[in-house]
N, C-alpha and C positions, 0 to 999 in steps of 0.2 A: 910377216911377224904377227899381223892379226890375223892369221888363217891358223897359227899355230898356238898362240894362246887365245885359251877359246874364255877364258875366267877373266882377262883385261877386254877383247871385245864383250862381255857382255855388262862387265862396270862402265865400260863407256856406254851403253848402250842405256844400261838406267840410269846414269847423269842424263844424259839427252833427252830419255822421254820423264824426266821430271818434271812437273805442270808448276811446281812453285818452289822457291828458294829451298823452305822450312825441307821440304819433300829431299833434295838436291844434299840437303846438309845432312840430314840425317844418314842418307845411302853412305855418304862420303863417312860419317863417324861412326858407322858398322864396320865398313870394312877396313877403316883405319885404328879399328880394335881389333879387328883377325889380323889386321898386318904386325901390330905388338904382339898377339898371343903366340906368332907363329915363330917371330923372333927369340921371340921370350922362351918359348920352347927346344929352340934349336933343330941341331939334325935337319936343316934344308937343302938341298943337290940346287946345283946352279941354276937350273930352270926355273927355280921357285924363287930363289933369289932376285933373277931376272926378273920374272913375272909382276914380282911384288913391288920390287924398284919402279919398274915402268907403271904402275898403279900411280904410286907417289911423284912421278914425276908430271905423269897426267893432272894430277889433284892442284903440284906446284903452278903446273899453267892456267887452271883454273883460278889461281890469286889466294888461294887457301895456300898462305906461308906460317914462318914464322916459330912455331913450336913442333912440324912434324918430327925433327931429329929427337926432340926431349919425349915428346909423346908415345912415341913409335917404338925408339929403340933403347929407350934403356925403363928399368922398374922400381917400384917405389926405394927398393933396397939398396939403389944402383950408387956408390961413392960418388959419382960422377955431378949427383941431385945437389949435394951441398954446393957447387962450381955456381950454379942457375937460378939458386935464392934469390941472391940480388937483383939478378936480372928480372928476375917476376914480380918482384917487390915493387921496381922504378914502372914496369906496366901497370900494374894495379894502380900506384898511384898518378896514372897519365892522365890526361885530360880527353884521351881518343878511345872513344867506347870501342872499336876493337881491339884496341891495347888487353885492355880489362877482360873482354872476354875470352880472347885467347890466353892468357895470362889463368884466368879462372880455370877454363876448360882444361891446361895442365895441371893445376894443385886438385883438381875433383879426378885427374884417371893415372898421376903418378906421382901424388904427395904423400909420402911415407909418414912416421911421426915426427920425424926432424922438420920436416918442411912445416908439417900441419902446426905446430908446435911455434915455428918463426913466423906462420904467415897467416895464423887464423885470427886475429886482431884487426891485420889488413882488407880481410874479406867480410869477416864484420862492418868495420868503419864503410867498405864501400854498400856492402847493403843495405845501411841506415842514412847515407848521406844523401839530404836530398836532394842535390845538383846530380844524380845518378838517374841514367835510363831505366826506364822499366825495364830493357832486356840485360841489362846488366845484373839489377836488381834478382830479375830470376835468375839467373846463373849464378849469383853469390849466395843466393838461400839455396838452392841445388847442392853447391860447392860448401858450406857448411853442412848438411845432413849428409854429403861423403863423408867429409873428414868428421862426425861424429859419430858415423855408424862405423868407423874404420877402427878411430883413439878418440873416443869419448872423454880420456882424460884431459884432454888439454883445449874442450871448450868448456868457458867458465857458463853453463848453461842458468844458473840461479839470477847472478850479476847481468845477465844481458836480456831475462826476462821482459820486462818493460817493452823494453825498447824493439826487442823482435814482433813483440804481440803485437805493436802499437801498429805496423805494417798492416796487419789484418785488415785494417781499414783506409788501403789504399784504393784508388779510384780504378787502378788497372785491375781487373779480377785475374789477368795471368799472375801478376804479384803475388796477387790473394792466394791463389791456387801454391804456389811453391813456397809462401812464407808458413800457411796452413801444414805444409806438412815439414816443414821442419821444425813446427810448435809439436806435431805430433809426435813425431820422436822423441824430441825434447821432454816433452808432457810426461810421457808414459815413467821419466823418471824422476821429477822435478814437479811432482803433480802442485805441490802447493806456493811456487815459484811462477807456476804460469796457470793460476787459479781465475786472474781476469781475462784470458782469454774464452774461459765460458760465457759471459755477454759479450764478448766479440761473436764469438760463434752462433748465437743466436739472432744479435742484430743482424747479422750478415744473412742470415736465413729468413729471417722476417722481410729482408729486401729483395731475397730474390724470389723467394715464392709467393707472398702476400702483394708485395709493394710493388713485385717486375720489374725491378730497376736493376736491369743489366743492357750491355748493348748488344745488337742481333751478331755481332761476331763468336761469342760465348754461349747460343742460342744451340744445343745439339738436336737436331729434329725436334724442336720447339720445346726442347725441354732447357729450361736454364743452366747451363753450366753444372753436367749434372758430374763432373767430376769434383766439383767444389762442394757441393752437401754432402757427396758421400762423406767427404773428410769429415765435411762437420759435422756433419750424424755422429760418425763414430769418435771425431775428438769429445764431443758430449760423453761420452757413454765410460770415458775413463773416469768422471767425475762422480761423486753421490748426486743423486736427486735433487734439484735446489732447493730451498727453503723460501724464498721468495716466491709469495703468491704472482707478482707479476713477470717474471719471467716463466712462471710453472706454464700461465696465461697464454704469454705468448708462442710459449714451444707448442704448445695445446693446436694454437689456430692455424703452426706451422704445419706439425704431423696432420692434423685433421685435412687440411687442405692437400698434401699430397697424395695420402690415400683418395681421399674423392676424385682426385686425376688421374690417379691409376689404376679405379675401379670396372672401367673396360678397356680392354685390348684394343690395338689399334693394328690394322693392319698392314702398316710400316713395320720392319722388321727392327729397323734401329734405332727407330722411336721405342718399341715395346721396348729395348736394350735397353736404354738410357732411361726411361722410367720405372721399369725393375729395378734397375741398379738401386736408383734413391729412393722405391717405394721398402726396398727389405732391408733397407740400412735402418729408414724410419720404423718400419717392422721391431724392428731391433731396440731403437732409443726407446719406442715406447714402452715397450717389456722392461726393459731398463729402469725407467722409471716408478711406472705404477702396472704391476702385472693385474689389477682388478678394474683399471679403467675403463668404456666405453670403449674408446680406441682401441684397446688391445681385444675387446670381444668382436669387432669389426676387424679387425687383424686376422681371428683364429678362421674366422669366413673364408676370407681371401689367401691364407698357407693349405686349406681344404681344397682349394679349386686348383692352386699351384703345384700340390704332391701327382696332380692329376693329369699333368698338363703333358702334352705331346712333345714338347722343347725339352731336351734331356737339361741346359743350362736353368730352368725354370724349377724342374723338377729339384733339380741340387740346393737351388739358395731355399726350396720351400721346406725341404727334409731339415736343414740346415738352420733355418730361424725357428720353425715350429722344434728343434732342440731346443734354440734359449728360451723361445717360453714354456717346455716342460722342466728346464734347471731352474725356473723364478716363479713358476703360478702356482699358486696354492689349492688350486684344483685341476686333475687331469682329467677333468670327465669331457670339456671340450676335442681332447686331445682321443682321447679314448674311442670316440666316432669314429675317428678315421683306421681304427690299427689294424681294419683286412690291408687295407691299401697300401699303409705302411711296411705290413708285411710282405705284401707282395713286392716292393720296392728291393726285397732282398733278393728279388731274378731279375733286379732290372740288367740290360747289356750293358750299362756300364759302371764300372767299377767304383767311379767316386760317390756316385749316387747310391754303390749299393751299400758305402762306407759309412754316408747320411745316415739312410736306412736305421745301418744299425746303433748308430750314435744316438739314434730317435729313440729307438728302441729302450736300448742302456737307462736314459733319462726317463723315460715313462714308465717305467716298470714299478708297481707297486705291490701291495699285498693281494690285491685283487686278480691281478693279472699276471701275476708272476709264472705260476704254473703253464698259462698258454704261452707267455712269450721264450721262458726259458727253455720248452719242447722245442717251438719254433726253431731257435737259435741252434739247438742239438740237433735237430733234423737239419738244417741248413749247415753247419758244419761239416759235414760230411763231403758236402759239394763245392764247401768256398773256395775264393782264391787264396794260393800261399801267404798272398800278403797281409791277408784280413784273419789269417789264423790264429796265428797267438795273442792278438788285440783280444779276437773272440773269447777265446779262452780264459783269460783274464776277466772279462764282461761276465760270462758266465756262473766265472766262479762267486764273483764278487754279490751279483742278483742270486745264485744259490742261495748263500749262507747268509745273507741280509734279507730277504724275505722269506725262508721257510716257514711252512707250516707246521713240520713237525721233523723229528731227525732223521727220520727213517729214511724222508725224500731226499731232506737233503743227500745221503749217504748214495742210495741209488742216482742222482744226477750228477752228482762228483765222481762217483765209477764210472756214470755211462759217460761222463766227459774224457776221463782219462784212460777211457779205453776207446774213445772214436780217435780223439786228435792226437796222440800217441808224440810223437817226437817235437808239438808244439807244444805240450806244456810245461811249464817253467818248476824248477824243485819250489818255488814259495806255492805253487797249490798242493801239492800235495803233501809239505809242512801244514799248512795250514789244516789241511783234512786231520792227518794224525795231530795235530793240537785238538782240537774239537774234540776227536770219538776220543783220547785221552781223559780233558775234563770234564766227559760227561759220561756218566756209567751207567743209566739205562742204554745208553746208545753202544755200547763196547761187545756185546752178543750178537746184536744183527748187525754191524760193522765186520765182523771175523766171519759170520755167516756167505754175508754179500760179496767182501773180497775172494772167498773161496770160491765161491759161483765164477765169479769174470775170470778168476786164473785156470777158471778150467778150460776157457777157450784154447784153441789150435795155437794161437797167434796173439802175443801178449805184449804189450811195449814194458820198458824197461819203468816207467815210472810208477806202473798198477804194481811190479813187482817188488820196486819199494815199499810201496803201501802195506803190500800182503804182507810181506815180510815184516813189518815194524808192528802191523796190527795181529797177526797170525802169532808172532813170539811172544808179545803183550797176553794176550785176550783170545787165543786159541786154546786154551783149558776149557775156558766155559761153553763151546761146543765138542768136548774132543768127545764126550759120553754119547752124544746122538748119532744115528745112523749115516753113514756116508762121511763122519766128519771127523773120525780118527786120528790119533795123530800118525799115525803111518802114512794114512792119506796123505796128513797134510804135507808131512814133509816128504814126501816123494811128488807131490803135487809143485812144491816151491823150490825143492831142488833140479827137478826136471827144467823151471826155466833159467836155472843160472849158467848152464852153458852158454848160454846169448847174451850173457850182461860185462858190463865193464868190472874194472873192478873195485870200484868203488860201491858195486852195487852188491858185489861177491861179499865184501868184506861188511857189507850192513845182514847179510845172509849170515854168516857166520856167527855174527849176535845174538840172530835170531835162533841160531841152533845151540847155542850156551843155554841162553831161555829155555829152551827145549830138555836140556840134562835134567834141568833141576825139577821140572812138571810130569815129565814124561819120562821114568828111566824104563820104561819097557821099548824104546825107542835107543835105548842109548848106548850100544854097540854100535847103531849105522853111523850115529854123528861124532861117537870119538873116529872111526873110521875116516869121515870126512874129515876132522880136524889134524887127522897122522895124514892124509897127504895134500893137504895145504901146508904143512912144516917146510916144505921142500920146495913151493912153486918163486918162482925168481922176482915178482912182486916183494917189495919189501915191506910195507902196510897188511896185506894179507900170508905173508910169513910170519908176522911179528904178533896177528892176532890169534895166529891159529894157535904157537905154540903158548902162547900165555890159556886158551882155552884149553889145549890138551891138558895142559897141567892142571887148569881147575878140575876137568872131566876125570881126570886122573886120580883125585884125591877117594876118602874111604866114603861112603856112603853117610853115615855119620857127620860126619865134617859138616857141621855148622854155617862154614867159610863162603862154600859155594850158596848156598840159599841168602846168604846174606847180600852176597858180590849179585844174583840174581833176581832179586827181590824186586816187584811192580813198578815203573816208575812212575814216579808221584802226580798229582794237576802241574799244568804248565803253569805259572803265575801267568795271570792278567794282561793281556796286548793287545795293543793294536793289528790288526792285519798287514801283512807288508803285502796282501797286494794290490790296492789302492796307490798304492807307492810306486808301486812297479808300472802299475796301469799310467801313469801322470808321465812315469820317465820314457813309456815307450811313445807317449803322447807327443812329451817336449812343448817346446815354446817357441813361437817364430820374433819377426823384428814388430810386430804389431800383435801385441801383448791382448790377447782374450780378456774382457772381463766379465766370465761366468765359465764353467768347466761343466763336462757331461756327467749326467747322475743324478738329476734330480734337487729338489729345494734344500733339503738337508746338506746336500755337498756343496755347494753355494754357499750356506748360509757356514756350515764349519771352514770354508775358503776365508769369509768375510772375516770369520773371528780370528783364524792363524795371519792374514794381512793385516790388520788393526794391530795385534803383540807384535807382528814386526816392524810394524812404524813406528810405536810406541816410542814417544824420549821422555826420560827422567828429566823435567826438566825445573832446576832448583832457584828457589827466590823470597826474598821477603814476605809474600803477598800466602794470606792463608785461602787456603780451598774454600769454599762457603755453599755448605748443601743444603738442597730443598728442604727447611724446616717443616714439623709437624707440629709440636707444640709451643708454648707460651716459651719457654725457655729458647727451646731453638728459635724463635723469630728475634727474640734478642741476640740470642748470637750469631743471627745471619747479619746483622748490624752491629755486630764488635769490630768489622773492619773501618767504619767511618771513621775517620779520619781530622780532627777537629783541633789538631796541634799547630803550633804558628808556624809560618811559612817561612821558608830560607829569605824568600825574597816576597815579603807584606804589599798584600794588595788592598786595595780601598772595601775589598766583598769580602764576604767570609770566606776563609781557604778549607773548603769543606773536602775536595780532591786530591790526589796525586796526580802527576804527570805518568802513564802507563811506561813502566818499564821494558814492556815486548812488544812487540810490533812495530810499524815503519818509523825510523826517525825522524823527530817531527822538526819543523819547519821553523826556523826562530828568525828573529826580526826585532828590529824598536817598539814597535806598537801591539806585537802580535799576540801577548800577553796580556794588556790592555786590552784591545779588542776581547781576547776572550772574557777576562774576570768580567770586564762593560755586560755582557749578554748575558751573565748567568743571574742579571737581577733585574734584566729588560729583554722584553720581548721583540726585539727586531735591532738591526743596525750591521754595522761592517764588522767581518770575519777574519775580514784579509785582503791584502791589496798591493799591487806590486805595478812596476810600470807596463806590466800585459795584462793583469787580471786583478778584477773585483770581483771579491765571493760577501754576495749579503745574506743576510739572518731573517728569518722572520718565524715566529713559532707561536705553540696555542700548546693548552695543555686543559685536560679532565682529566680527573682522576686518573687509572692508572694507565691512559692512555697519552701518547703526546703528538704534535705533527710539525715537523720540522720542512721550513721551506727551504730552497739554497737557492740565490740565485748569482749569475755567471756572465758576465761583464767582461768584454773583450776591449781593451783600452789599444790597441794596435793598428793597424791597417789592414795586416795579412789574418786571413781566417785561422783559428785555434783549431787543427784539425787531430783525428786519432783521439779524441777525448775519453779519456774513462773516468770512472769516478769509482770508491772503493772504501767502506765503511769497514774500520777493524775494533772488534770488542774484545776485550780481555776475559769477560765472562761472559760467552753467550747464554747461559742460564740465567744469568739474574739481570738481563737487559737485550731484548729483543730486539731487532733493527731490519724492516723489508720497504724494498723501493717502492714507489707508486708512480711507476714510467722511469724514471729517473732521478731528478731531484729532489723531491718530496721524499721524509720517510715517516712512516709508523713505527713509533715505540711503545713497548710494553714494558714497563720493568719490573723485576725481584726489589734486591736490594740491590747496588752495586755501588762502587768502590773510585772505578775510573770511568771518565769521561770517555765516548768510544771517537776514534780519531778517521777523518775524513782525509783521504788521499786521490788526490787530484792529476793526471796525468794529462799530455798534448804537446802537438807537434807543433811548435814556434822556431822555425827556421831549425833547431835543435831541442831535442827531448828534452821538456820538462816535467819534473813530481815533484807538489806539494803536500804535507803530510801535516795537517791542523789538528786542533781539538776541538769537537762540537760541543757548543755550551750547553748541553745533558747532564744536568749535574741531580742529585737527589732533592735539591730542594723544591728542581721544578714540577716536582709532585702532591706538594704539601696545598693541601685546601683551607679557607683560614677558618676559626673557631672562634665563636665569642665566649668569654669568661668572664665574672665579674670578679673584685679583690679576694671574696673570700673564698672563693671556689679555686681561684688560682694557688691562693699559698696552702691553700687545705691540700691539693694535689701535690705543688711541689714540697711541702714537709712528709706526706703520705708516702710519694716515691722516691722522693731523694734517696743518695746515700749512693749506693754503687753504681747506680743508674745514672747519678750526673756526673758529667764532663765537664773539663774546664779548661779553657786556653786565653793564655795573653798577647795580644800583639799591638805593634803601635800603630798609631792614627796621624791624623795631620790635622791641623790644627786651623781656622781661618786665620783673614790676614791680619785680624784684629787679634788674634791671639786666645781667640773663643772657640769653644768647639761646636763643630759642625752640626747641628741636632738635625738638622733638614737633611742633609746628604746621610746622617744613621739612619734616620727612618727611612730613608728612599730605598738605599740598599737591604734593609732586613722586608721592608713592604716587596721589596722586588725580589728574592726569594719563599715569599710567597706565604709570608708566614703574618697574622693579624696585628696589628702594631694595638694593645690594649692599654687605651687611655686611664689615667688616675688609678692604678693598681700602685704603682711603687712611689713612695713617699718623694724621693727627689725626681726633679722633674726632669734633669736631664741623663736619667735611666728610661732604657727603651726594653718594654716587655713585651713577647712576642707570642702566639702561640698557634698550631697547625695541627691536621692532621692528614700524615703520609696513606696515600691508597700506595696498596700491593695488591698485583692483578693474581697471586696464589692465597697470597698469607695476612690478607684483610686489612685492618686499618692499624697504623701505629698513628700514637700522640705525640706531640712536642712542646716542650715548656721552656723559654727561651729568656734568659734574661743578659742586657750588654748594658755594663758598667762604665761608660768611660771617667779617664780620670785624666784634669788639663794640665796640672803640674808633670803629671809622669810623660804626659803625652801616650798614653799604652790605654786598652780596653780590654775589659776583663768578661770574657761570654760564659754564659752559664747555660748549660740544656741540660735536659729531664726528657727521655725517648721511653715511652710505657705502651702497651699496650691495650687500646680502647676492647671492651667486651663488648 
């Protein structure tokens, strides 16, 4: 039996000499995927049957049971699938880590959408639960990015953000590795649902390349786990640039330090691998980033020594990145050094590189150099491969007619294009050509000139013969006077090549010869001639044209009709080019979504603006826009949104805030209200506190700067791990917010409105998030002023009037029944505003006065007066907000 199957002895043979499990299991789940394909296929003769069987029975003795029936023989579509739910269901939720991963290992290679649908909650829970193996763990992030690259609709990817990122920062980096790319797929669609995975992504990189905190298992030829930066490299790169100086920082020290380790070669082979890999990924981030930094001018160094390199895979990723930094750098003159070399890359032996090449090319091409590289391209054409042809062509045309010098070239590069590549090019160039020499009528002479040249060749493709024809019927008058260029010429020149054309190409010829009657009648016996027997041909498009022209050719000389029906046609109205359009669709999109396309800074940056309008949400609410003021009026009305009305629910402080209506649902509790309004008129004390965590306060404020500390109190036994922390502002223009390591921040503010809300996240036996309000309020910006009585009411009578505000709200009273004058002055001194003695005749009124820095829009005033009143129990505040000169 093993002398006659030769494909079972030698699966036995690579079971046996497999040196480790991982080795053994893999061989086993290749060919227990040809053994479904082959099924799945059908049409086997007995022997293959046999064969196969004996495969799987060998596998069965090997102790790999369990799922091969489900796996093997039947498909995601199979009726059969809905019998087996349950059964995968009661696995997943076993207690016996092979349960689960064979259980997994089916719904990732024949869950339909019904399954994925019943069973992706299951695989979920098992990949966040942490009484789960790490190899579980990886097979359930595996088994989620099948069933979402399969039905994307039935993972709720926004609602399980948190919680999947929060993985990232498991201790296994096999974890990391498989949780990492199913944020990335996730990512690329959910980008602002899995937005704190960006300081995941960097902390994680800061540890393995700075810090070296991996263990030597995940060590590939000394390079760290260099399948896990790639990810992160380029999970970064789906994001904007950060805006935090300290993470800018740290990505800084990250990229820095990899290029310095891979700035010489090593003569390991697999080593050089593995640190390519993550040196042109970083290549990449950093262009990403800041295309004028340091790093990227040490980058352009190291893509110049790579185009050169003798490793054809070296050569590719170096064509290939020095593209993205000719789609993003605002100068190509580093880039320009190299374009013999680049050119030459167009004979390299192999294809993908010479695909690079020209994708280099595409993106570098400017004014400067247009003329040398689009020759290039036409002489190379001649010789490329089929499959780089009509990309070509499209390339060509697109660098024509965007960088001309003048129209004459362009007109000759567009002929000599559509007369080398012949059956590659597409009807959108050579629409596009007759659009052009249309709207522009110096160019309409030596256009009708030029195409008469090329059709004089031997050997003519069908799409020059459109041209001639639509430009020749057009714009063939105004050479028919000159020698050589008759109209008898021409139409015996353009009818000679319609024997070779389709007929759609006949029937655009026949157009052209109606044009002809009415310009040309000393011509005009040949072409009714032609149009009496086209009446007859069994085409019915070119039957139907001829005999509506015979009958125009037909009429009296005189006749009006025909000169009218024939008459020039007009400019094209205004468009866009469709073949950029066309160039994109033959590009396509794979499952890991580019972010930069070939062409240069311009096409990039018009990329950026059609992605922005389709993100874009209308999104409706009470709260007004409030834009960068210029003058005295607009600084007031950037402070029309303050807020100084009485509160649903009356705190002991002024309720100068709203609670923000968008972003994370905040966090409510007995106290938690308290604590805040408590901070916003002291500087330090408790935020929040629960039986796992204490978050304290402490803060400092100048002028329009602030520094807010947090600190983080673990009240439990077991470690708070996966921590993230996550500041959201409602307006990030008019209030500024960057980390300093982590919990410290720097604020700058405009004016704002709302408090910006601190969201807390970590792993306590089960995922928690907290979502607070940081006591940021406007008042903690006000510096105090001294005034004496007359200066103060001289001002407030001076600006009163529309400028002052006024709100009521109630007070508490002490236990004696008096009011509090110590606790009013605490709180209005603790907003920051000068509590000014003997201004107001009764003594238990509290005058106040400050003045607000704005780090744009300079200083405002504030004139504050709080009435309380003990019978009502209520307090009546008065402010006066002006403008200091």
């Amino acid at each position: 039996m093993a002398t006659s199957m030769r494909g079972l002895t030698q699966f036995i043979a690579d079971i046996r000499g497999a040196r480790v499990k991982e080795l053994e299991e893999k061989r086993i789940n290749k060919e227990m995927a040809n053994i479904r394909k082959k099924f799945k296929d059908g049409n086997l003769d007995g022997y293959q049957k046999k064969k196969y069987v004996a495969k799987i029975i060998f596998t069965y003795i090997l102790g790999y049971k369990g799922y091969l029936a489900v796996t093997l023989l039947m498909h995601e579509n199979s009726d059969f699938l809905r019998l087996v739910v349950n059964s995968i269901r009661k696995d997943l939720d076993s207690n016996h880590e092979v349960d689960n991963c064979l259980a997994l290992h089916a719904i990732a290679n024949v869950g339909g959408s019904e399954m994925a649908e019943a069973l992706a909650e299951d695989v979920h829970r098992l990949l966040i639960s942490p009484t789960s193996q790490s190899f579980v763990k990886k097979k359930a992030a595996l088994t989620l990015l099948r069933l979402y690259r399969k039905h994307a609709e039935v993972i709720p990817a926004a609602e399980w953000a948190l919680r999947i990122v929060s993985l990232m920062d498991d201790q296994d980096l096999g974890v990391v590795i498989c949780v990492t790319s199913l944020v990335m797929a996730l990512a690329q669609d959910h980008l602002d649902a899995f937005a704190v995975c960006y300081t995941k992504a960097v902390d994680r990189l800061h540890r393995l390349v700075i810090e070296r905190e991996y263990s030597a298992t995940y060590a590939y030829y000394k390079v760290p786990s260099p399948w896990l930066q790639v990810k992160l490299l380029r999970l970064l790169q789906y994001y904007s640039p950060p805006e935090d100086p300290a993470i800018r920082s740290v990505l800084q020290q990250v990229l820095q330090s990899i290029m310095n380790n891979s700035a010489e070669p090593s003569r390991n082979v697999q080593h050089n691998n593995a640190q390519h890999a993550v040196l042109f990924e970083a290549i990449s981030l950093a262009i990403h980033l800041d295309t004028n930094s340091p790093l990227v001018g040490t980058a352009a160094v190291l893509l110049a020594r790579f185009i050169s390199s003798k490793e054809t895979n070296v050569r590719y990723l170096g064509l290939d990145t020095m593209a993205h930094l000719a789609a993003r750098a605002d100068s190509l003159d580093p880039i320009k050094k190299h374009q013999n070399t680049i050119i030459l890359s167009l004979r390299d032996k192999d294809i993908s590189v010479r695909r690079r090449a020209l994708d280099l090319l595409y993106s570098m091409c400017d004014v400067d150099n247009s003329e040398l590289i689009v020759g290039e391209l036409l002489r190379y054409l001649r010789v490329a491969d089929y499959a780089l042809r009509e990309e070509m062509v499209l390339k060509i045309a697109i660098l024509t007619e965007k960088y001309a010098n003048s129209y004459k070239w362009y007109v000759d590069m567009i002929l000599q294009l559509i007369s080398t590549a012949g059956e590659h090019v597409g009807d959108e160039v050579w629409y596009r050509v007759v659009q052009i020499v249309a709207n522009t009528e110096d160019l309409q002479e030596y256009a009708a000139k030029a195409v008469f040249e090329y059709l004089k060749a031997p050997s003519t493709h069908e799409s020059l013969v459109k041209v001639g024809g639509y430009i020749l019927g057009e714009y063939g008058h105004l050479i028919a006077n000159e020698s050589g260029y008759s109209p008898i010429e021409q139409f015996q020149l353009l009818h000679s090549k319609s024997q070779f054309c389709v007929a759609a190409t006949r029937a655009l010829l026949l157009s052209t010869y109606i044009k002809w009657v009415n310009v040309f009648p000393e011509i005009k016996p040949q072409l009714v001639n032609i149009f009496e027997r086209y009446r007859h041909v069994l085409d019915a498009e070119l039957q139907q044209r001829a005999c509506e022209f015979y009958a125009l050719a037909s009429r009296t000389d005189d006749d009006e009709f025909l000169q009218n029906v024939c008459e020039e046609m007009p400019p094209f109205p205004p468009r866009v080019s469709a073949l950029l359009g066309s160039l994109n669709r033959k590009q396509g999109d794979t499952g890991d979504k580019r972010t930069w396309v070939h062409g240069g800074k311009e096409a990039n940056l018009d990329r950026e603006v059609t992605k922005r309008k389709t993100l874009m949400v209308d999104v409706s609410g009470d709260d007004t826009a409030i834009s960068s003021p210029a003058g005295s009026q607009d600084i007031m009305s950037s402070l029309a949104g303050l807020n100084i009305s009485a509160s649903p629910n009356p705190p002991s402080a002024l309720p100068l805030l709203d609670t923000p209506e968008k972003g994370p649902r905040l966090t409510s509790g007995l106290n938690v209200d308290k604590w805040f309004e408590k901070l916003t008129y002291t500087t330090e004390g408790v935020l929040y506190e629960d039986v796992q965590i204490q978050i304290g306060i402490k803060s400092r404020y100048q002028s329009h700067i602030g520094q807010l500390a947090v600190y983080l109190g673990n009240k439990i036994d077991a470690p708070l791990t996966s921590f993230t922390a996550t500041v959201h502002i409602q307006d990030p223009d008019a209030l500024s917010v960057s980390f300093a390591k982590i919990p410290p921040t720097t604020i700058a503010p405009r004016s704002f409105t709302t408090s910006p809300v601190l969201s807390i996240s970590f792993l306590a036996g089960s995922h928690q998030t907290i979502s607070i309000r940081l006591p940021i309020v406007l008042t903690k910006f006000f510096e105090h002023v001294k005034l004496n009585q007359s200066d103060f009411f001289e001002r407030w009578k001076l600006i009163g009037g529309e400028r002052e505000a006024q709100t009521i709200f109630p007070i508490d009273l002490t236990s004696a029944g008096q009011l509090d004058i110590t606790k009013h002055h605490q709180v209005v001194s603790g907003h920051r505003l000068n509590i000014l003695d003997d201004i107001d005749p009764n003594p238990s009124n509290v005058v106040g006065a400050g003045v607000l820095h704005m780090s744009v829009d300079g200083k405002v005033g504030c004139l504050m007066r709080l009435e309380p009143n003990r019978e009502a129990k209520v307090g009546v505040l008065n402010c006066i907000i002006f403008i200091l000169c």
